[in-house]
C-alpha positions, 0 to 999 in steps of 0.5 A, spaced: 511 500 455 503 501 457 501 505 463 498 499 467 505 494 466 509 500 468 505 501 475 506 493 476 513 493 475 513 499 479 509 495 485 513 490 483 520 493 485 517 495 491 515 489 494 521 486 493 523 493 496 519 492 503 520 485 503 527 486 503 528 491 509 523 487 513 527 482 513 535 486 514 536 486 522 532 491 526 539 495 526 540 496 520 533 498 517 533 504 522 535 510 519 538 515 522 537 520 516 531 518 514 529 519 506 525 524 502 522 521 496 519 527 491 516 526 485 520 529 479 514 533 475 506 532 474 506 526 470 511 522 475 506 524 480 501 521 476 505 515 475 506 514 482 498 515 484 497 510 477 502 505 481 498 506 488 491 505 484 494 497 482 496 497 489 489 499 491 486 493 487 491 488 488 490 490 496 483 489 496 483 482 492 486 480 498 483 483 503 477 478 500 481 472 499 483 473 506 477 474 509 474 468 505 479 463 508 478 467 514 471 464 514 473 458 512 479 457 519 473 462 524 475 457 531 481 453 529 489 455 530 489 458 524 484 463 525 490 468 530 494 468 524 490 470 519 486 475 523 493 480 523 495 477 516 488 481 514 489 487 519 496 488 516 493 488 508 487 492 511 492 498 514 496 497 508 491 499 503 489 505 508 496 507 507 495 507 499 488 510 499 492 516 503 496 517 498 491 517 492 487 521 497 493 527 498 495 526 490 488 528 488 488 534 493 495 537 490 493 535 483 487 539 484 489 544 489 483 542 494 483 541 501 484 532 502 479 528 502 479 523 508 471 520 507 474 514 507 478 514 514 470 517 517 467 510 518 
């Protein structure tokens, strides 16, 4: 299995995975102990920042067909919700870009570059 059809069956899986748990009830999703996920070796490390760079794209596909839509529905009822559909795939694609940026950092020994965060 090539490299790009492992990260989209890995993005896969954690979509199922996320959608899943924001719909169990609240009680259950709540972890007491939370838990710490680490990449095995250098090469898991870089599948995961692979996984995260086809999440990226996929986000920002969205991000534009949503903000699309959003100039189609600008004043009508469908507007508000849109409007938080874009704000949570905007926050979610800050998330990916945050972990590409620490997975850099570590892989290089540099500090983080956060340039995309100063806007």
């Amino acid at each position: 299995m090539n490299s790009t059809k492992r990260a989209t069956s890995t993005l896969t899986t954690l979509i199922s995975t996320s959608l899943l748990l924001s719909l169990a009830p609240s009680h259950l999703r709540a972890a007491e102990n939370p838990i710490e996920i680490r990449a095995v070796s250098a090469t898991h490390e870089q599948h995961e920042r692979d996984v995260d760079a086809v999440a990226m794209a996929s986000q920002e596909q969205a991000i534009s067909k949503l903000s699309s839509l959003l100039a189609k529905y600008r004043k009508t009822s469908q507007e508000p919700i849109l409007l938080a559909k874009l704000a949570e795939l905007q926050q979610q694609n800050a998330s990916i870009l945050f972990r590409i940026a620490h997975g850099a950092a570590h892989r290089g020994k540099k500090a983080i570059d956060l340039s995309h965060f100063k806007k």
